[in-house]
C-alpha positions as CSV (number, residue, x, y, z in Angstrom):
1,X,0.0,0.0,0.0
2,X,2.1,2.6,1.0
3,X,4.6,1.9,-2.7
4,X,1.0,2.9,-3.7
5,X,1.5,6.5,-2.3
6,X,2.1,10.0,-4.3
7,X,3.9,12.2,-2.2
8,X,3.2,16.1,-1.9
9,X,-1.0,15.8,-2.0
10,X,-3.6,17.5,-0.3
11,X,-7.3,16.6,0.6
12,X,-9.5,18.2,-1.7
13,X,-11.5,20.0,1.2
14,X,-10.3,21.6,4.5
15,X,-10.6,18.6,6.9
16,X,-13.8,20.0,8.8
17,X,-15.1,19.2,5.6
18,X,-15.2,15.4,5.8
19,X,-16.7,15.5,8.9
20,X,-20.2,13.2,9.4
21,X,-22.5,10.6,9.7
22,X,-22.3,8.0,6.9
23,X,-24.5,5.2,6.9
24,X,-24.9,1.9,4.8
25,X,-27.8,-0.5,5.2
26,X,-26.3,-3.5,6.9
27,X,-23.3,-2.0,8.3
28,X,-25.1,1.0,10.0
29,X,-23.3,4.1,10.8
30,X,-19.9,5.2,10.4
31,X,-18.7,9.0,12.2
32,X,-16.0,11.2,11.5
33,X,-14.4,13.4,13.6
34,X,-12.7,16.6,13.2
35,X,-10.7,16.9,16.5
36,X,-8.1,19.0,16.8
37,X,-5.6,18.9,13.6
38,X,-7.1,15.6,12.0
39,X,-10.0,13.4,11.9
40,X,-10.7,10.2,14.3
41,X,-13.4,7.7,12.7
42,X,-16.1,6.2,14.7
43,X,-17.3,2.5,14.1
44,X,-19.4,0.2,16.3
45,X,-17.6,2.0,20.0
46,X,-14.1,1.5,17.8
47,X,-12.1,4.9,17.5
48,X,-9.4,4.9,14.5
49,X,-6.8,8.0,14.1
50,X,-7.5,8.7,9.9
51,X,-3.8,9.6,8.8
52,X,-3.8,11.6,5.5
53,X,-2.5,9.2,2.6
54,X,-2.8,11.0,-0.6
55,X,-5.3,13.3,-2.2
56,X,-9.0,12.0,-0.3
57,X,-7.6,8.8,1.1
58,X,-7.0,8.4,5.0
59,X,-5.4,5.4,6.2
60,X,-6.6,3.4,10.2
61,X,-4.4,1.4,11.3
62,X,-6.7,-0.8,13.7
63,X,-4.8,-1.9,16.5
64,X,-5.7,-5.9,16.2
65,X,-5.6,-5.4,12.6
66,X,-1.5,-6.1,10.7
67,X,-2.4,-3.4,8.1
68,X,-3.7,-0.1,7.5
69,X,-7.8,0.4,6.0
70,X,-7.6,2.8,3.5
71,X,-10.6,5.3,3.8
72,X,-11.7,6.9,0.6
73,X,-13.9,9.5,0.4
74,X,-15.7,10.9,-2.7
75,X,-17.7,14.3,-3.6
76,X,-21.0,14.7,-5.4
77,X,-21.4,16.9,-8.3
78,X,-21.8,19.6,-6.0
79,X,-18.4,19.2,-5.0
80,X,-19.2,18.4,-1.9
81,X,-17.9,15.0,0.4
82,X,-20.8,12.5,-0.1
83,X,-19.6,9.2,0.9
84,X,-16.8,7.0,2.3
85,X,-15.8,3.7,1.0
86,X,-13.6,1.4,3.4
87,X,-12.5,-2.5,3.0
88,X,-14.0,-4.3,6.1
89,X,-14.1,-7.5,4.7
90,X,-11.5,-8.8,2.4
91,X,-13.5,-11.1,0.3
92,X,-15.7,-8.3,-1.3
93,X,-14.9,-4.4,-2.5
94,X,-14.8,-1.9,0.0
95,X,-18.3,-1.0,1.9
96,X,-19.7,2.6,0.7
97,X,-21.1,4.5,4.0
98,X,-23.1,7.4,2.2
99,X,-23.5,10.6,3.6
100,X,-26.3,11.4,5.5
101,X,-27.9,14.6,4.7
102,X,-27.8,17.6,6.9
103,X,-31.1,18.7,8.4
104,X,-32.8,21.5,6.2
105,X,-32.4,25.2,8.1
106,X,-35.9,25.0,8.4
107,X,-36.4,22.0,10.1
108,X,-33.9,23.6,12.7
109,X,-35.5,26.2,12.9
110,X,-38.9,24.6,13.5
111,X,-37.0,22.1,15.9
112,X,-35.4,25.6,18.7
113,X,-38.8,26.7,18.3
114,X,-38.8,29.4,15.6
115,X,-40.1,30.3,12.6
């Protein structure tokens, strides 16, 4: 993997950016974190430091695990991130968690109590 890696790259957004709930239907919910000067994914109580690889790939490095998960995240037309793809299990491709959508500012609105 890391013969793999081009050197110099950036994420394509700052990395508040990637921060989120992603969900997939059988695998359920997957978090990311902004903390600090990175991002820390959640899965199932299990809390994995995301170290930037190249461009929108992070790499875990579970502790009972003897390599690193690559997570790669992908943007919508808007441009925005809208889903993260990870390899959980080795015998199929990596498991899409889509983004789940921000509440709209109205139902926020209507949710403090205003108008």
């Amino acid at each position: 993997l890391m013969e793999a890696r081009i050197l110099e790259t950036r994420p394509s957004h700052p990395l508040a950016d990637y921060a989120g709930e992603y969900l997939h239907p059988g695998y359920g919910a997957l978090t990311v974190e902004h903390r600090d000067d990175g991002l820390t994914a959640v899965y199932n109580g299990l809390e994995l430091a995301l170290q930037h690889y190249h461009y929108d790939v992070f790499l875990a490095k579970p502790k009972l695990m003897p390599s690193y998960l690559p997570a790669t995240f992908s943007t919508g037309v808007d441009g925005a991130i809208s889903a993260v793809a990870v390899p959980l299990e080795p015998s199929v491709k990596p498991i899409t968690f889509t983004r789940k959508a921000a509440p709209a500012p109205e139902a926020e609105d209507e949710r403090r109590g205003g108008a």
